[in-house]
C-alpha positions as CSV (number, residue, x, y, z in Angstrom):
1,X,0.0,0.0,0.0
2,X,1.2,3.6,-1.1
3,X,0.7,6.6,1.3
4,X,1.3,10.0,1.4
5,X,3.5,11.2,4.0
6,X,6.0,13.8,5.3
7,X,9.5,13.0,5.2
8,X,11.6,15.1,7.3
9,X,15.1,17.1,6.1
10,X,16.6,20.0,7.1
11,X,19.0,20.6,10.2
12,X,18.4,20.2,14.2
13,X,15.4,22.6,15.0
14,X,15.4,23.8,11.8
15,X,12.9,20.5,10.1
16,X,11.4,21.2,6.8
17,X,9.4,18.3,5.5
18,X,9.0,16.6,1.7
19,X,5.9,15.3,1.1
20,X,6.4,11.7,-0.8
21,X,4.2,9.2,-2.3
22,X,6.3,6.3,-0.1
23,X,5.2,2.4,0.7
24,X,3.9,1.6,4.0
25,X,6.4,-0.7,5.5
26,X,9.2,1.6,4.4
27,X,10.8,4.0,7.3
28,X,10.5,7.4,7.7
29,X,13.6,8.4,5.5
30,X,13.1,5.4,3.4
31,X,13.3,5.5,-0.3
32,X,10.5,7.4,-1.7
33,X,8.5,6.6,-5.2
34,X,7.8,10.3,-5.8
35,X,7.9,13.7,-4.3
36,X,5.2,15.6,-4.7
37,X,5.2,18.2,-2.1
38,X,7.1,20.1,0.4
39,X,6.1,22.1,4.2
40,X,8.0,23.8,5.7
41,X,5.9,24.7,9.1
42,X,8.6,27.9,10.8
43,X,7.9,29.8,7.7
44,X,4.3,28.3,7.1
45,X,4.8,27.7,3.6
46,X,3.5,25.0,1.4
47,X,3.9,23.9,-2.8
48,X,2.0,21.0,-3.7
49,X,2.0,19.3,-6.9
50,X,-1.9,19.0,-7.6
51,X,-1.8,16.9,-10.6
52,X,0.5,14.4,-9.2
53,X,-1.5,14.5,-5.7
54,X,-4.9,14.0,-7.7
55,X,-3.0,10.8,-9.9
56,X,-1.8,9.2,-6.8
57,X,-5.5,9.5,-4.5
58,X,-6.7,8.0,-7.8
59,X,-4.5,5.6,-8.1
60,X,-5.0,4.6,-4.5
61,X,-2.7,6.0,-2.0
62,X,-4.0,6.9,1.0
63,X,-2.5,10.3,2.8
64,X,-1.8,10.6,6.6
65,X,-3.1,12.4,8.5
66,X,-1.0,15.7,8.9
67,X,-0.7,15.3,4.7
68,X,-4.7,15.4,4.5
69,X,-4.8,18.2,6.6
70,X,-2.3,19.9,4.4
71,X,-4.2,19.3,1.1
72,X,-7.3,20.1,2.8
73,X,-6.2,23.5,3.4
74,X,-5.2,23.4,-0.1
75,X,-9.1,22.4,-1.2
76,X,-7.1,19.3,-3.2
77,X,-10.2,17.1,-2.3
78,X,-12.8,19.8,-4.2
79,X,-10.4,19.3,-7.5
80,X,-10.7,15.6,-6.5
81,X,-14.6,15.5,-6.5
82,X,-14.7,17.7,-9.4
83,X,-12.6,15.5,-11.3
84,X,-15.0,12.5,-10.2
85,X,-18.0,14.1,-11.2
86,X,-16.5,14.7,-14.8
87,X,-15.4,11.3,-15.7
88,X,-18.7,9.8,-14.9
């Protein structure tokens, strides 16, 4: 099973966080199968790479819970439905 999740980088109290498309049994800095977003929470900034996000939920992957709170702030899961309700 593939999930979305943070994968921290960065120096001692200085953590920014890659969001990764990464299997399930793998550890936390574990080799990834795609990146697809980054957070970095001292500066409050976030880039998320929609179209790679949307492929991935379709595809599937299930995002943890910090990562769904991220791409809920980002409305992600209105461009999901939307997608839905096109294709059928």
């Amino acid at each position: 099973m593939v999930k979305l999740r943070l994968k921290r980088c960065g120096r001692k109290q200085r953590a920014v966080y890659r969001i990764v498309a990464i299997d399930v049994r793998s550890r936390r800095e574990g080799r990834d199968l795609r990146k697809v977003g980054f957070y970095d929470p001292i500066k409050n900034q976030t880039y998320l790479n929609v179209p790679a996000i949307l492929d991935l939920l379709d595809k599937g992957a299930q995002p943890t819970g910090t990562v769904h709170d991220i791409s809920r702030k980002a409305e992600i899961f209105k461009e999901l439905r939307a997608n839905q309700i096109k294709s059928n």
